[in-house]
N, C-alpha and C positions, 0 to 999 in steps of 0.2 A: 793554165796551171797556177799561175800567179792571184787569178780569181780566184779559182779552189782554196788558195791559200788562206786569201785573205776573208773568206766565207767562214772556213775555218777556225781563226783568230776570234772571228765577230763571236762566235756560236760559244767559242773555250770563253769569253770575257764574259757574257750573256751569265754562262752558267755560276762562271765565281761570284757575279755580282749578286745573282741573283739569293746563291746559297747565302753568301753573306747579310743581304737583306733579313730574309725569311730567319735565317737564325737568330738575327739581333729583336726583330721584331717578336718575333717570339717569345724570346727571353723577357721582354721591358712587359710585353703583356700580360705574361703568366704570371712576372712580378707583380705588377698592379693589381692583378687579380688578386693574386694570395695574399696580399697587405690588406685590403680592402675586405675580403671576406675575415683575415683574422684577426681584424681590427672588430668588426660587426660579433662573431664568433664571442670574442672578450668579450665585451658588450654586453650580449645575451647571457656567458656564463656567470657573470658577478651579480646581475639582475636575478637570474635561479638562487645565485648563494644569497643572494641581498633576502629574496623574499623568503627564503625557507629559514630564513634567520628570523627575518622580523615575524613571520608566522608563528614561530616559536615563542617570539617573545608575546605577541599577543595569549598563545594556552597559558602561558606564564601569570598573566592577567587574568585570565580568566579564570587558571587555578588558584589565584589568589583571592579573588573574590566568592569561589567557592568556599576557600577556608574561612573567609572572615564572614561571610552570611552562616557558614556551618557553626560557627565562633558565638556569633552572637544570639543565633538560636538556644545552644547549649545555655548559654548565660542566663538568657531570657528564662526560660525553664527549668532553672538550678533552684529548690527549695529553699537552697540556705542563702544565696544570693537575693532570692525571690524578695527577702524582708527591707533590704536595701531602698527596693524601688516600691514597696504596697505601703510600707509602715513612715508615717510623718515624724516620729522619736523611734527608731530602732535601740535596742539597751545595748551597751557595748560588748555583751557576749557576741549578741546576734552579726555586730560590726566585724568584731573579732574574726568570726568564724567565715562570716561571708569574703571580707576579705583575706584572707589565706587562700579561701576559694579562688577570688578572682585572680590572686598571683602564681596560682598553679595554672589557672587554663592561659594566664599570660605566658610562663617559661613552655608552656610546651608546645607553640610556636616562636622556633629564633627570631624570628622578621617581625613580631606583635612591637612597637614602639611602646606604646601605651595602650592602658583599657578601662575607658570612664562609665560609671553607670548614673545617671543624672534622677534625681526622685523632685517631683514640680514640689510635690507637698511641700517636702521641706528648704526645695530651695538647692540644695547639696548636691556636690559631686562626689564621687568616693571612688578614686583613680588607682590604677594599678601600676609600677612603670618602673623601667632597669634602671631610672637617677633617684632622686631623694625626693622625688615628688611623690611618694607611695601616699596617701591618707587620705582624709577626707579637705575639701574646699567649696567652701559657698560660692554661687554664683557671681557672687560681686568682687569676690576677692581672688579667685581663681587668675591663674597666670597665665594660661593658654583662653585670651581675650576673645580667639576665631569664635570658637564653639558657641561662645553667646550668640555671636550675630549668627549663626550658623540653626541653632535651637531657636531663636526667636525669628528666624523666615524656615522653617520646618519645609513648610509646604513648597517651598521651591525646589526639594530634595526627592532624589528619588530613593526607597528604601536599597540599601544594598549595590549601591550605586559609589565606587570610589569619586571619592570629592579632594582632587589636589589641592595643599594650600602650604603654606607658610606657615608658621607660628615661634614665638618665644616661651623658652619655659624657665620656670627659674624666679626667685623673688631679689635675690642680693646682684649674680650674675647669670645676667638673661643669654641663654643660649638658642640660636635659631634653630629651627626642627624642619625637615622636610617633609612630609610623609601624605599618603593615601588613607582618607578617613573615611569610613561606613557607619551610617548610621541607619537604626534600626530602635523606633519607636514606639509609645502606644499615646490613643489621642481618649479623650472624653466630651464629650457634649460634641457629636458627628463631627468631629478633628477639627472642632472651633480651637480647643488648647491641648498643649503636649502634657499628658499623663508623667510620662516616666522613658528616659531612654537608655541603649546602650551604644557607646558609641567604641567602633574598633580603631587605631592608627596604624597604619603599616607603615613601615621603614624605605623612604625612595631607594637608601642605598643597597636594599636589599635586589629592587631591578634592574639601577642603572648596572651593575656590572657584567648581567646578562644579555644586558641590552649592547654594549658595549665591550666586549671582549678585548684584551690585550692580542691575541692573536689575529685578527679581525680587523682592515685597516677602513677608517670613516668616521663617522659618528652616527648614534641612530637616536630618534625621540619620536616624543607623542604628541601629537594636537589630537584636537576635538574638530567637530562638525568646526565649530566658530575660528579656527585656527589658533584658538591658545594653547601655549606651550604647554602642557602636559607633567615633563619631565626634564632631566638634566641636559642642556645644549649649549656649550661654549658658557661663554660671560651673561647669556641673555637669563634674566631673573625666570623663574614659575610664573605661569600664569599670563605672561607676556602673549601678545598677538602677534603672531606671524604673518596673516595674512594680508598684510601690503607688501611684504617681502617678494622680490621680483620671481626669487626662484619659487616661491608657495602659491604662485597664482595656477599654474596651470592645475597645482594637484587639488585647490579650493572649486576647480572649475568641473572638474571629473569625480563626480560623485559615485560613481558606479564599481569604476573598475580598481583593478591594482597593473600599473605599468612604470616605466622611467624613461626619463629623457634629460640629457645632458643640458648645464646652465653653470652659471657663475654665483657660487655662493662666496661671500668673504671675498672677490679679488680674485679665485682660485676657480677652473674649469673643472666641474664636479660631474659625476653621475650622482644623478637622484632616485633614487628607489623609492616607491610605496606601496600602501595596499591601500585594497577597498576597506571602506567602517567595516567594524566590527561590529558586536553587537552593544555594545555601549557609545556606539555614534566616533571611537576612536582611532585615530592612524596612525600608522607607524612607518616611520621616514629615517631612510640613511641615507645619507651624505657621503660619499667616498672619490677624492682626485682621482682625476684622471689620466693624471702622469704614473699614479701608481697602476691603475689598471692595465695600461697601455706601454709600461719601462721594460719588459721581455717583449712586446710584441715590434717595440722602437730599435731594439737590441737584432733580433731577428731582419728586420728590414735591413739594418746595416750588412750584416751578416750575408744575406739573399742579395744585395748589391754586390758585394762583392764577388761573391761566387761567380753573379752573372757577366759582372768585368771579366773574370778569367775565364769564363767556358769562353765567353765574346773572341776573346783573347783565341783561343784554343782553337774554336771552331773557325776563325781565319784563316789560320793555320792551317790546320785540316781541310779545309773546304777548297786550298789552292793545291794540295797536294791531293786531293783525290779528284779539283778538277781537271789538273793535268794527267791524270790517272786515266779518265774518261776521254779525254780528247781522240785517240783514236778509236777506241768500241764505237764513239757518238758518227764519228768520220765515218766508218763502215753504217753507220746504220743511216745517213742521209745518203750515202750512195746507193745502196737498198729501197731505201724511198723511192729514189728517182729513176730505179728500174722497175719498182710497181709502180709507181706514178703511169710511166709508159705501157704497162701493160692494163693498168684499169680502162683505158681509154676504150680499151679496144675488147671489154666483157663488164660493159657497165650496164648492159643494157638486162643479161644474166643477172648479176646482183641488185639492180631494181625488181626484178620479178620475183628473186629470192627473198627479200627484205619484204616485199610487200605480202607475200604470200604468208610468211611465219606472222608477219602480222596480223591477216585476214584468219589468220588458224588459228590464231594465241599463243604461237608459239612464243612470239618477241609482245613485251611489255612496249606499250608507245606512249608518248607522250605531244603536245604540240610541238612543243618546242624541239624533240626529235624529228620530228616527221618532218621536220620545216628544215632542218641540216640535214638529215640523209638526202632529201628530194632535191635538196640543190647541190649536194654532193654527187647523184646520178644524173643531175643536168637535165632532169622532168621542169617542165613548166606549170604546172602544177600547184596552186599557193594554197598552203594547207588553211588560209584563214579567211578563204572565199568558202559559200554555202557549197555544198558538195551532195549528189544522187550517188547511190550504188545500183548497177544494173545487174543480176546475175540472168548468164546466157546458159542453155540448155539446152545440149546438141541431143534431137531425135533421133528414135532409131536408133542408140548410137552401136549396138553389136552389129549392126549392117554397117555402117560407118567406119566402122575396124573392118569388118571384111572387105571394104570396099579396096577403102587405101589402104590397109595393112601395113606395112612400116615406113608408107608418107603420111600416117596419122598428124604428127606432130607437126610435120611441116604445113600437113592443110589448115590445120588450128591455127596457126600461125598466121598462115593468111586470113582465116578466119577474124582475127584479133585487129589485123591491118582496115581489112574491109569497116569494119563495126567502128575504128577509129578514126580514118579518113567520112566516113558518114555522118560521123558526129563533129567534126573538127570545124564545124562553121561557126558554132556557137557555142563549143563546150572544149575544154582541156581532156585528154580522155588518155586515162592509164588503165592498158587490159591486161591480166594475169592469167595466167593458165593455171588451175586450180587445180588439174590431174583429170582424170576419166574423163568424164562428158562437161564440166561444169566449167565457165570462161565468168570472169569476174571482170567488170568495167566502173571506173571510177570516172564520173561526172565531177568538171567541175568548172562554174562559168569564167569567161575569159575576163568579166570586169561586171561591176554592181549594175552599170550602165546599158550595158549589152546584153540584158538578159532576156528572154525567149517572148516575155507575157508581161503586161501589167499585175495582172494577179495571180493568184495561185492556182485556180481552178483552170485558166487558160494556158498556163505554162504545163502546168499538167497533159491536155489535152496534147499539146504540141510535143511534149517528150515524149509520147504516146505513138505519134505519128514519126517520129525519128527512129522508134524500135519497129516500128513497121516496115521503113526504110530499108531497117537493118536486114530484119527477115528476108525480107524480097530482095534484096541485093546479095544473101548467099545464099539464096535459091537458085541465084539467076547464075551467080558466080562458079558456088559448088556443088548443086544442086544438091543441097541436105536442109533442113528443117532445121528451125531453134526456136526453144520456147524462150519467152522474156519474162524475168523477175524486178518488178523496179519499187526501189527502195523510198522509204520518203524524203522529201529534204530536210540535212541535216544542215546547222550553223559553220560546220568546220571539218575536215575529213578526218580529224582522229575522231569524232561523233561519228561519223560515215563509218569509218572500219569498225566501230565499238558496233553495229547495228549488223555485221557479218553475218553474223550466227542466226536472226531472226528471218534475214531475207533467207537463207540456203534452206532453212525451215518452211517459206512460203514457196521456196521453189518445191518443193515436194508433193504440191496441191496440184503439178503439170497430171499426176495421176487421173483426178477429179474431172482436169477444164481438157486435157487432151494436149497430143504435142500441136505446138505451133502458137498456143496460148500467150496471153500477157496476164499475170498477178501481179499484184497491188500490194506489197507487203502490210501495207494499213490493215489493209481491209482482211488480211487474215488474221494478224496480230488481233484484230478486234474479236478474233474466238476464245481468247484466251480468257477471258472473263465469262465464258457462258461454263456449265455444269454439267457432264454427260453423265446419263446413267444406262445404265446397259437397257436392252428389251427381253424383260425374265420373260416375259408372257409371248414372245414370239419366238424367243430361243425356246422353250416346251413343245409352242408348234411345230419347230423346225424339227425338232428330236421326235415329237408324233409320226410328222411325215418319214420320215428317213426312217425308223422300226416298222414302220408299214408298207413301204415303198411306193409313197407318192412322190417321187421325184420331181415332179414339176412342179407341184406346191411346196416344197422345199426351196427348188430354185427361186422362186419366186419370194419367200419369205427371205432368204439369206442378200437377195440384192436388195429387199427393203433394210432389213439392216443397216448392210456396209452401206448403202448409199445415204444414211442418215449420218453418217461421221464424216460426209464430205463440208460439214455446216460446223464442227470442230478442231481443236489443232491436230497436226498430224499423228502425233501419238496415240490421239482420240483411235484413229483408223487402225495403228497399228497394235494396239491393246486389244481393241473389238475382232481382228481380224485372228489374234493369239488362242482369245474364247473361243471363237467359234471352233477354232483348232480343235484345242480340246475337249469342244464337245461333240465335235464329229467323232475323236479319236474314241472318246467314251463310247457313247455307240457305236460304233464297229466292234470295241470290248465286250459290248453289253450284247451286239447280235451272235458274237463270234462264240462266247458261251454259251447263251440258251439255243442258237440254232445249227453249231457247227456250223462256221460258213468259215471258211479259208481267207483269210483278210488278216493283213499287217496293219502294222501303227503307221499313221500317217505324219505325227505330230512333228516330226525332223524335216521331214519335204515337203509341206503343203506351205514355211513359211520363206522359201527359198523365193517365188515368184514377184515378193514386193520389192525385192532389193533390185530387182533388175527392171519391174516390169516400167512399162510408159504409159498406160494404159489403164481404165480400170477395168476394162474387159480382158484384158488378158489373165489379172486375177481369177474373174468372173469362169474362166474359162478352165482355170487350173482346175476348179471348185466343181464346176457342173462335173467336171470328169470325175471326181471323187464319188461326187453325187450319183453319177450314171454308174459310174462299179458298184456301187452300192447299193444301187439300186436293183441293177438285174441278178445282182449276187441274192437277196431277199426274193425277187421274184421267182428265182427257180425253185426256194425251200420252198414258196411261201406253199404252191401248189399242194403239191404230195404233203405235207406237213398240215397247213389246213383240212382236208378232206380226212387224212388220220385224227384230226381234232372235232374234227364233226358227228366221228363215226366213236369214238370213245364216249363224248357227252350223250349220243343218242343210244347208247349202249348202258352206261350209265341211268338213264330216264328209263329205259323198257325194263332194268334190271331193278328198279327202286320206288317205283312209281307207287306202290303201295305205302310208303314209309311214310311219314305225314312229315319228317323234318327236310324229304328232300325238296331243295331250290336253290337258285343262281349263287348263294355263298358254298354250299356245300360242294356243287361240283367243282366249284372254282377253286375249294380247296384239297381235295381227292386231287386234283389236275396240278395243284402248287403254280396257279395263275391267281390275278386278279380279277376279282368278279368284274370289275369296269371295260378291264380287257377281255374276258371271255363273252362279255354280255353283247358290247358291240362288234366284237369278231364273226360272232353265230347269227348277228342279226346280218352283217354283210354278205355273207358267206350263203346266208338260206331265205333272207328274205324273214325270217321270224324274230318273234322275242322267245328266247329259250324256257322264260315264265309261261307263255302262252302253249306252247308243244308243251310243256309238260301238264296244262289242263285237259290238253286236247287228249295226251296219252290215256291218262287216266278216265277221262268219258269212255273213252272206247272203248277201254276195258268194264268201263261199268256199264256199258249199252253190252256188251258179249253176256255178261251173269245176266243182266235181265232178261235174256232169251233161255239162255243156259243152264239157271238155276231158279228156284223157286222162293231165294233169300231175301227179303227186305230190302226195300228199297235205304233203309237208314244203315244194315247191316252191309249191301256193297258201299253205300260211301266209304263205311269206314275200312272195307278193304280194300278199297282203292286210291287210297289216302287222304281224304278228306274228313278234316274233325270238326267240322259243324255242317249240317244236315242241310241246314238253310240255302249254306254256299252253295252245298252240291246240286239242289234242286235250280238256281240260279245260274250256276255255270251248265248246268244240263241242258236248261232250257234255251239258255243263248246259242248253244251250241248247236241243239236238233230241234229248235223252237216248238217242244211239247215236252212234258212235265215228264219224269221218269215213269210213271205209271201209266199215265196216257203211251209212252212208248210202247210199255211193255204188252198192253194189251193190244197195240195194233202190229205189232211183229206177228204175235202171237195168235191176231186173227187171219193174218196174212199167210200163216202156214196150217191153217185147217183148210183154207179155202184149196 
């Protein structure tokens, strides 16, 4: 009792400890998990906002450049502007009026900084601009210094192409300028020298604020292919090169894509966003800490700690008070145990046969790893990971085998199953199942890799061969009944074995074919399965010739060439082909039972009852003839009386028509509602003639009676006797009474003077 006790204590601590475990473990991993994923999560989503920002600010660029190429075409193309840039002394109406011009199309973009039109002729700029630089300025004296060096290397430019830069404007106090310049040209002598240009400025602080939003937290700018700054970024001047910078190396290095990855810009642990070029070779990058990314997600973790202290907390609590809750249900259920414990012992042998049988049926899903804990749970010696045969046994005869032993059936099986396993137990591990009806299932399998039966395969073969032979003659000997053997091939492991069930109890089916007392090869059946059957149209016609005419024994004979040709296919093969013939016997007895009145049922429900049972394929054979023989004398008794009505209606028919020139073998055939094919060789069996020949013969005779009879023309009885060409009738005349119709006539005709 004191044991029990302390059994008890072990099994209550077990379980607290255990709940406790599992709960805390739980908790710490599901935290980890979810920091980790919504740490990653963040990540992703700032990268989405980063890039559909900086994507934006790219159209932004891109609509800007479309304004200022739409800009400077207009320009380009304005007549009153036009004199500006054609004319070397423009007169100051023309100046006048052009510039008014160019300060209209300046206001009516806000972002226009300035708008220079450059004329080479004369050297001159004539600027447009929201400070006091409105007027005209020569080249030399001009305050925005860029655009010379800018105009005098032309050709490093591309038209319509924003060019960042710098510049001072202003003569007294010089103010720095930011801005995006477009230039948009014309050259002379094949762009040896610049004609005449228009150049646009755009305002940077027109993009850095969309670039950089106050709601928005980072910094975003632009490089180029080359990594120069672009645009506005901290303290670092325009134009500056980025690319030694540690954080700019990977994005100088990935030309292709747009991605980010976390680095240290300034001191400061940044995500870095970017894109791929656009179409002006330019990128767009932001900068955003990652303390701000990540300061609700740092908040959350605290948070999710805590919580998990106090569930920790809780579920201690809990888990000691519902394990003491459990302490006795659990007591009753280990006393339970170990009163099935004691009763498994003693019907393990039942639930190995159970278990293996749902297996072998498909009822139970297996696995190795089951098979390998049920079978040593049943205390089978058995190792599911040795090479493994499946034998399936098939008890002969087996409705004599019920009538024999009658409700020792089971028990003789039984023995049966013993016998087959002590026979095999020198060399083989052997579990036998009783499958139901006639069918005993044995499972092979070698007692060690070392011990096995043969060197090779072909010899171990041989010798399993002679083991089932064994078998046979030891319950011949024993209970004197027959058993056919099915043996399987070898498989690597016995759940391969069982998965192969279904194929062997399919080759057992071939016992029909080889006879009882057989051995099949499931290989060698399985290998039908790849061949093609097609039915025999042309001997199925014959077999239905025979059977409407009642040659029964050429039907027999045609029907076992058949079935006996799907002993060379899978079973199915047999039992499809055997279906057809069904229904085409059924057809014909339909087909006789109408045109001949003969008394006969459908067969089609009972002719398929013999394969379920039968063992044999002449027992089939045997169903069949009998069909065939009813059928047969059923036809033989119309056939008489019915034939000789058919002989006597055509020849009735010919003595009645013989004059008619359209009668012949279609016409009677159709007065009769037969087929000429069939009425043709029916009369020919029946009389020995061809019905074409009697009917020439009819009509000679009648035409030999007029020639004694009457004094008509030899042309005029042909054609009362139905023939329409004259020739024919003198030809069949002749064949017939070997002399010419006239020669007849005059020797009838001297034959009765005399």
């Amino acid at each position: 009792m004191r044991k029990r006790s302390e059994d008890s204590q072990k099994v209550f601590t077990r379980i607290l400890i255990g709940i406790i475990i599992s709960t805390a473990a739980t908790l710490l991993v599901a935290s980890a998990i979810l920091y980790v994923n919504y740490n990653r999560i963040a990540l992703r989503q700032v990268y989405r906002t980063d890039v559909n920002s900086l994507t934006q600010t790219s159209r932004e660029v891109a609509k800007m450049t479309e304004s200022a190429k739409s800009l400077s075409y207009q320009i380009y193309q304005d007549y009153t502007i036009s004199s500006l840039m054609l004319y070397s002394k423009p007169s100051i109406y023309q100046i006048t009026s052009a510039m008014e011009q160019l300060d209209n199309y300046r206001m009516s973009l806000p972002f226009i900084e300035s708008i220079y039109v450059y004329n080479s002729k004369s050297s001159e700029f004539f600027i447009s601009s929201d400070g006091v630089r409105n007027g005209q300025q020569s080249i030399s004296e001009i305050d925005d210094q860029g655009i010379k060096h800018i105009l005098d290397r032309f050709h490093d430019y591309k038209p319509f192409v924003p060019i960042p830069r710098t510049y001072k404007v202003g003569s007294t106090e010089a103010s720095e300028v930011n801005s995006y310049t477009y230039l948009c040209y014309d050259t002379i002598n094949d762009n040896a020298k610049l004609n005449y240009a228009v150049i646009v400025n755009i305002k940077d602080d027109w993009l850095s604020p969309n670039m950089n939003a106050a709601d928005q937290p980072g910094k975003t700018f632009i490089v180029n292919e080359q990594g120069d700054l672009l645009s506005d970024f901290g303290d670092r001047p325009l134009l500056n090169n980025l690319a030694n910078e540690t954080f700019m190396r990977p994005i100088m290095q990935d030309t292709e894509h747009s991605a980010y990855f976390t680095e240290q810009v300034d001191g400061e642990n940044s995500l870095i966003t970017y894109t791929a070029p656009d179409s002006l070779g330019w990128r767009y990058v932001r900068i955003t800490p990652y303390d701000v990314i990540t300061a609700d997600i740092r908040g959350m973790r605290t948070h999710t700690l805590l919580f998990c202290l106090g569930l920790l907390a809780a579920g201690l609590i809990l888990s000691y008070l519902v394990s003491r809750k459990l302490y006795h249900p659990i007591n009753n259920v280990l006393v339970r145990m170990r009163v099935m414990e004691a009763e498994r012992r003693g019907s393990l042998h039942l639930l190995r046969q159970d278990f293996l049988r749902g297996a072998l049926q498909g009822r139970e899903t297996v696995t190795c790893n089951m098979l390998e804990e049920r079978m040593r749970f049943y205390g089978s010696p058995i190792d599911v990971h040795q090479p493994s045969r499946m034998v399936l046994l098939r008890i002969d005869h087996y409705t004599e085998f019920c009538e024999t032993y009658r409700d020792d059936t089971k028990l003789v099986k039984y023995a049966m199953m013993n016998i087959c396993t002590e026979t095999a137990d020198i060399h083989y591990y052997v579990e036998a199942v009783d499958m139901g009806g006639d069918l005993i299932t044995l499972l092979f399998n070698e007692k060690s890799k070392n011990d096995s039966l043969s060197e090779n395969e072909a010899s171990a073969s041989h010798q399993i061969e002679e083991l089932l032979r064994m078998m046979q003659a030891a319950v011949m000997t024993h209970l004197k009944c027959s058993i056919s053997c099915t043996l399987g091939p070898e498989e690597n492991s016995l759940e391969e074995c069982i998965e192969g069930y279904a194929r062997s109890a399919e080759a057992s089916l071939h016992r029909l074919f080889m006879g009882p007392g057989c051995l099949i090869h499931t290989a060698s059946i399985m290998a039908y399965q790849s061949k093609e059957y097609t039915f025999p149209a042309g001997k199925e016609r014959q077999l239905v010739e025979c059977l409407m005419t009642g040659k029964t024994e050429e039907a027999k004979l045609i029907y076992a060439d058949i079935v006996s040709e799907t002993a060379a296919y899978p079973f199915t093969v047999f039992q499809l082909a055997l279906s057809h013939l069904t229904m085409t016997l059924n057809h014909v007895r339909n087909t006789l039972k109408k045109n001949n009145q003969l008394t006969l049922d459908s067969v089609s429900g009972s002719l398929m009852l013999p394969v379920k049972n039968a063992e044999d394929l002449s027992e089939v054979h045997e169903h069949f003839y009998r069909m065939f023989d009813e059928l047969g004398s059923k036809v033989e008794e119309k056939r008489t009386l019915k034939h000789e009505e058919l002989i006597r209606r055509i020849n009735d028919i010919v003595e009645r028509d013989y004059a008619d020139p359209n009668l012949c073998l279609t016409s009677i055939a159709e007065e009769l509602s037969m087929s000429p094919i069939y009425v043709s060789r029916l009369y020919k069996q029946l009389t020995l003639k061809g019905l074409t020949d009697v009917i020439n013969e009819t009509r000679i005779a009648k035409a030999q009676h007029m020639l004694v009879q009457t004094e008509n023309s030899v042309a005029d009885i042909a054609e009362r006797t139905g023939f329409t060409n004259s020739s024919y009738f003198y030809r069949m005349f002749k064949k017939l009474n070997g002399v010419t119709p006239n020669d007849y006539r005059r020797k009838e005709l001297h034959s009765e003077h005399l």
